[in-house]
C-alpha positions as a printed Julia matrix, in Angstrom:
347×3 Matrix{Float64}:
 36.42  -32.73  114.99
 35.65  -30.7   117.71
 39.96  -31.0   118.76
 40.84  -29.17  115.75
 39.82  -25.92  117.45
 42.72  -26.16  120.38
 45.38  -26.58  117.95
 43.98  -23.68  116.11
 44.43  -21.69  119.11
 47.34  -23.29  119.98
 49.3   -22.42  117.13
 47.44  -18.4   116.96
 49.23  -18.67  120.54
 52.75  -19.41  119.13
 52.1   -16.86  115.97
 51.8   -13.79  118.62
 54.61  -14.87  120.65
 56.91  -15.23  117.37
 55.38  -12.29  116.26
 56.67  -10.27  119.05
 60.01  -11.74  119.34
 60.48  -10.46  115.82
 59.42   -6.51  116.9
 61.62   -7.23  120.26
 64.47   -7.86  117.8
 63.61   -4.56  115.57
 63.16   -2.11  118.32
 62.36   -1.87  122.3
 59.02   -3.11  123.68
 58.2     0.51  125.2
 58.58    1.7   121.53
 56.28   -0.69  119.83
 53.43    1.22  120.04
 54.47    4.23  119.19
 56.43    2.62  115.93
 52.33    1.08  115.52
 49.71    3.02  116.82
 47.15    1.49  115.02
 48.15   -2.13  115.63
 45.53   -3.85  118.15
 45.96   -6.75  120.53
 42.63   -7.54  121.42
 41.37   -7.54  117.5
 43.15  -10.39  116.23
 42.2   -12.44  119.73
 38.12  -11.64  118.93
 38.64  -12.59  115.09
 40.16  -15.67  116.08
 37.52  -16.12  119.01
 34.79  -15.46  115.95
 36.21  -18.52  113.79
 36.63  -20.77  116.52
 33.07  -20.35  117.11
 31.76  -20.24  113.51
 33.95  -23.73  112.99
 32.46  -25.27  116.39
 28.92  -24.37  115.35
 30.01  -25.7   111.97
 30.52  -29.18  112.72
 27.91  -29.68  115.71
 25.76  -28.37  112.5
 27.22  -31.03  110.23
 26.74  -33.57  113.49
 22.72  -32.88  112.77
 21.34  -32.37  116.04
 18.06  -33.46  116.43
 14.62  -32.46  118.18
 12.51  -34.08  121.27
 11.36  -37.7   119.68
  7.86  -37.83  118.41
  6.81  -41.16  119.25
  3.54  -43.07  117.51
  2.16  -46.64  117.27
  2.36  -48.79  113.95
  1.89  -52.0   112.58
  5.15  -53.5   111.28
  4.6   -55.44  107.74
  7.0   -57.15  105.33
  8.36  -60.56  104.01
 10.51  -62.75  105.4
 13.62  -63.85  102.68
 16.3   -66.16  103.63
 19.89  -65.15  101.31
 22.08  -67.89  100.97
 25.88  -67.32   99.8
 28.5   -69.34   97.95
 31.61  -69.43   99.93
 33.34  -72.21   97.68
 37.06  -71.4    96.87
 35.65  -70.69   92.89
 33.77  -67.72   94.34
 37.64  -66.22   95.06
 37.64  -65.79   91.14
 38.05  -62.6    89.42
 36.0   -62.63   86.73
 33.78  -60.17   88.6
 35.35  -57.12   89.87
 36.79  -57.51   92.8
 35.86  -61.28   92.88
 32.82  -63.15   92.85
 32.71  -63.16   96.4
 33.17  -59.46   96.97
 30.5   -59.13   94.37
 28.07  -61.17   95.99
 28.23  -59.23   99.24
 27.48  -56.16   97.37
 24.65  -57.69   96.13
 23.17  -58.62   99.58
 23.84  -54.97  100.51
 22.48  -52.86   98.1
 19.14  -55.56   98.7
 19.17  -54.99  102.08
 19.18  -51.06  100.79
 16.23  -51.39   99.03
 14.78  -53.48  101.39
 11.23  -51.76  103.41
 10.45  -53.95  106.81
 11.39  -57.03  106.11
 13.42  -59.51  107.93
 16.54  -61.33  106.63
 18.69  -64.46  107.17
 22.07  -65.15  106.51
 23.5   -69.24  105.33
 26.77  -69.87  104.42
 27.45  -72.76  101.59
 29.72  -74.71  100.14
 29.82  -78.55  100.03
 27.89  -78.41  103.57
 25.14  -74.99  104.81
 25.34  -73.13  107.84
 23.35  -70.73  109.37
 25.24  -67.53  109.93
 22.78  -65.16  110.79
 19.22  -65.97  111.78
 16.25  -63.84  111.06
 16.26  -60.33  111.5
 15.23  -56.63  110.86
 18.53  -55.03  112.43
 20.18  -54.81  108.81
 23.12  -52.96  110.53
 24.14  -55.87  112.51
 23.34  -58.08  109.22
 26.07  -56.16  107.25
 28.26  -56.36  110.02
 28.1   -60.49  109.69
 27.88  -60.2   106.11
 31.74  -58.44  106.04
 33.06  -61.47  107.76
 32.19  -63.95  105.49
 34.92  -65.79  103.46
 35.98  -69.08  101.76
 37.5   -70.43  104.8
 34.38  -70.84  106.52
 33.26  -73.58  105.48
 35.51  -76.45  104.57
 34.34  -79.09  102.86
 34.21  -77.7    99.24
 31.6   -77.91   97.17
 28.55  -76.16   96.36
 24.93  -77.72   98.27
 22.86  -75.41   97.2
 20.17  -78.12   98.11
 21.35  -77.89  101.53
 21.59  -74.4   101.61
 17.56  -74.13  100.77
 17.28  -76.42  103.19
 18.51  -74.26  105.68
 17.3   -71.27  104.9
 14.28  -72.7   104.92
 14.63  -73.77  108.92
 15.73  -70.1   109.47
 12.24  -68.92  107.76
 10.71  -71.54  110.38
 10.11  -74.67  108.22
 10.36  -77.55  110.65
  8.95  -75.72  113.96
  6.82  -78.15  115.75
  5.3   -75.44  117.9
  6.59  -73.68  120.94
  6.58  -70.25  122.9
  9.05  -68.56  120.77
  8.58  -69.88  117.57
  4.63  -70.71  116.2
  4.05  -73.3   114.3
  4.55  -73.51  110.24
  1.96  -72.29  108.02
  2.55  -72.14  104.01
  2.36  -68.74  102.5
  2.97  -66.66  100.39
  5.1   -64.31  102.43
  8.79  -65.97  101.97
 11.38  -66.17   99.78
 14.82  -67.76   99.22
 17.85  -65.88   97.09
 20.54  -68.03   96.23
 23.77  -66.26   95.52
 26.4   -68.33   93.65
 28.21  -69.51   90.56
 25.98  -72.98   90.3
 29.5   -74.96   90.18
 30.08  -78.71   91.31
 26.61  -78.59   92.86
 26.64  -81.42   94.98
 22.9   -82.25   95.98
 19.66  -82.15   94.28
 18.9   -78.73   94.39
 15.99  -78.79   91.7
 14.1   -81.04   94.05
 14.86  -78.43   96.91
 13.48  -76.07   95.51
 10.47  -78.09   94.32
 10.17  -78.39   97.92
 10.08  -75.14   99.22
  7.68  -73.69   96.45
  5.27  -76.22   97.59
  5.46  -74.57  101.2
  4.58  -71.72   98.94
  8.21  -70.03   99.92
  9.74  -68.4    96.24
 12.95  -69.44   95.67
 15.2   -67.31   93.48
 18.87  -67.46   92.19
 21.38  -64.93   91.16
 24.56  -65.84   89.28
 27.86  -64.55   90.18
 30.57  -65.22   87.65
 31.48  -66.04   84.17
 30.8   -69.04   81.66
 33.39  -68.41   79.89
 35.88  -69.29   82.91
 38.52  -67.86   85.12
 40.91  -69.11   87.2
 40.82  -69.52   90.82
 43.76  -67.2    92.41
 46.2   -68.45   95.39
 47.15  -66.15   98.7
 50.05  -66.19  101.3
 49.87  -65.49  104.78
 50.44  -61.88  103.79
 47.7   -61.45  101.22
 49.76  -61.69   98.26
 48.85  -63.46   95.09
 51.06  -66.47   94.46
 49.6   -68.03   91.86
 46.46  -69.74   90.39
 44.96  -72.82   92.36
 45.97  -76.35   90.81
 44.17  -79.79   91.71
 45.38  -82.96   92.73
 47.35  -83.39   89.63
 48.91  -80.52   89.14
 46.32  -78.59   86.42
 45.26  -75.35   86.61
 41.6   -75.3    88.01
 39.61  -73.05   86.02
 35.34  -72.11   87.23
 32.47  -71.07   85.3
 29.03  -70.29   85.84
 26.58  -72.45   85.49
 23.91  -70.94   84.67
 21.51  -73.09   83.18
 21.58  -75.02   86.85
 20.55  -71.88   88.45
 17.72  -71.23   86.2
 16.45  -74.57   86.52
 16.18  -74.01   90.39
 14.71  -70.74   89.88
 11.96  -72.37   88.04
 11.56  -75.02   90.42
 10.99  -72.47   92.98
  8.65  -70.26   91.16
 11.42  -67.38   91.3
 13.61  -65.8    88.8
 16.86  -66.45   88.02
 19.38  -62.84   87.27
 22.93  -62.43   86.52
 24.55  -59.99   88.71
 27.12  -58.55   85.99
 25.42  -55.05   87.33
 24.81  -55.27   90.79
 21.87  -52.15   91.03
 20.07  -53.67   87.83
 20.02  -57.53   89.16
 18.99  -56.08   92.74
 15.97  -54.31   90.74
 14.8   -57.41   89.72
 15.15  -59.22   92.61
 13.51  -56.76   94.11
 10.25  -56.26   92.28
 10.27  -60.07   91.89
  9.71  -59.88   95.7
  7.14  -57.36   95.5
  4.48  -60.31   94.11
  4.45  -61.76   97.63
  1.96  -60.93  100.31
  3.24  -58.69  103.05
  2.47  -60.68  106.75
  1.94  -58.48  109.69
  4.5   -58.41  112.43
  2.48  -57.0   115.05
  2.8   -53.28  116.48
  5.99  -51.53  116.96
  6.67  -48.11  118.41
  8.15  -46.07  115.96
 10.13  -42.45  116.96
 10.83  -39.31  114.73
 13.24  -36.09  115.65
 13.2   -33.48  113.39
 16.6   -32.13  112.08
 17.66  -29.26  113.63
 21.0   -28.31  111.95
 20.01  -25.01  110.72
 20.12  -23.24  113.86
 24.13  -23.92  114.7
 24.21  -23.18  111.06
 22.58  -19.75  111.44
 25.25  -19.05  114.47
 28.11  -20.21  112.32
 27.13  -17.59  109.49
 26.53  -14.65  112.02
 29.93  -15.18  113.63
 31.89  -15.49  110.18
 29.97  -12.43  108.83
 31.4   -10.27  112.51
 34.67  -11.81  111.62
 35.02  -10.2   108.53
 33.61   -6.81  109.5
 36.21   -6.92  112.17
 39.95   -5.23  110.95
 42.93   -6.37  112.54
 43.82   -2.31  112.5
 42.27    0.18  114.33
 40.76    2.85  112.04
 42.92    6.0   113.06
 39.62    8.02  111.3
 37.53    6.34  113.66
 38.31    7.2   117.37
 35.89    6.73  119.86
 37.48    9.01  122.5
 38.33   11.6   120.26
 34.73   11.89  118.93
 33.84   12.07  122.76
 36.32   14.64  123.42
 34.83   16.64  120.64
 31.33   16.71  121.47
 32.16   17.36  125.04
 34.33   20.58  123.65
């Protein structure tokens, strides 16, 4: 923002010169000043000088510069929850503003909002799970893998949610054997699954799953995205444009709907809840204090660093400099001389 100021100047530059090409026109340059005595050349250069300033000090305050870093010791705490997400071509339906899939990622956001020190993990489903993002506090680089995931990333259709615990559950550390990096599995009470997806053509046991990863003491809960009441399944080009709904092998319309009793049941098996994310803050909430029942685990120390804000001292600058810009006229003050006063106390 800071390149704004230039052209500012720039174009103060060109106003002058236009400005005395226009007097040139009207009369000779020797008789300017006596046609304006009071005009001032330097006054218009130190009020635009004042604003430049007041605008720099502006936006460095608006940049929030901070202090020296206070560093200090503490012990790092949390939960670690493995979020699993439909990418079947149903959750392209828009039955859910802008579709179920778009809705689904702004549920893993605003949990990842809300979210304290705990570490996440990303898995991809549809008729097969992948592992897209492995476990993790950096939530900034989470969201950044989190926008790139679509319905053509997996393609066998379907929707494995069994497989998709399954995995989630390896990213948690089910299945470790033992080893310098990883230590070996203990049940707790300090994990949790979220399953995000519209329960359709589930193609796996995912009751027994779930079953499964309760009894490693790991809380499995399920949000629904979509409607039961149906919606079709739109169709893109190359280009992004809608071309039509999806049709199957024989030539019918496909139409999806949440199934919801399917979710619930593996939200029970899992000793989680089961919400419908028709408002995204509200469903989040009670994923959230769902959550809350588990035990925190310790992650060991981490160094943790503070700077205070110090925004109020370009701020203070900006004000001062804006407040001498307005005292300043562009006019000199024919009532207010300084040599003349000089001249008449020296008389």
């Amino acid at each position: 923002m800071l390149g704004v100021i230039p052209l500012i100047v720039a174009l103060f530059i060109l106003r002058q010169r236009l400005r005395r090409k226009r007097m040139t026109a009207f009369a000779e340059k020797r008789m300017i000043p006596r046609l304006q005595p009071d005009l001032s050349r330097r006054r218009p250069a130190l009020k635009l000088t004042l604003i430049c300033l007041a605008l720099a000090f502006l936006i460095i305050a608006l940049a929030n510069p901070l202090g020296e870093s206070n560093s200090a010791e503490g012990e790092r705490s949390g939960i670690d929850m493995a979020v699993c997400i439909d990418v079947s071509n149903s959750m392209l339906a828009e039955d859910m503003s802008p579709n179920r899939m778009e809705r689904a990622k702004m549920m893993v956001k605003e949990l990842m909002n809300q979210l304290g020190g705990d570490r996440i993990s990303l898995v991809v489903f549809a008729g097969k799970a992948y592992v897209e993002m492995p476990l993790t506090n950096d939530y900034g680089v989470t969201k950044m893998f989190l926008d790139q995931i679509g319905t053509e990333m997996v393609s066998l259709q379907g929707t494995a949610i069994g497989d998709a615990i399954e995995k989630g559950m390896s990213t948690l550390g089910y299945g470790n054997k033992g080893n310098k990096k990883e230590p070996e599995w203990e049940p707790n009470r300090s994990r949790a699954i979220v399953i995000i997806s519209d329960g359709e053509n589930h193609e796996d046991d995912a009751r027994k799953a779930a079953s499964k990863a309760a009894e490693q003491g790991v809380m499995v809960c399920a949000v629904g995205i979509g409607s039961s009441n149906g919606s079709q399944i739109p169709v893109y080009d190359q280009k992004g444009n809608k071309i039509g709904p999806r049709k199957d092998n024989e030539g019918h319309v496909v139409t999806t709907r949440l199934n919801e009793q399917m979710l619930t049941d593996v939200a029970n098996a899992g000793n989680g809840i089961y919400v419908h994310a028709d408002n995204v803050k509200s469903a989040t909430e009670s994923i959230i204090k769902q959550l809350s029942t588990l035990e925190k685990q310790k992650f060991g120390n981490a160094m943790f660093s503070t700077r205070n804000s110090e925004y109020q001292y370009p701020l203070a600058a900006a004000i001062v400099c804006l407040l001498l810009e307005v005292f300043i006229f562009e006019r000199r003050n024919p009532r207010i001389n300084l040599n003349k006063m000089i001249r008449r106390k020296s008389k």
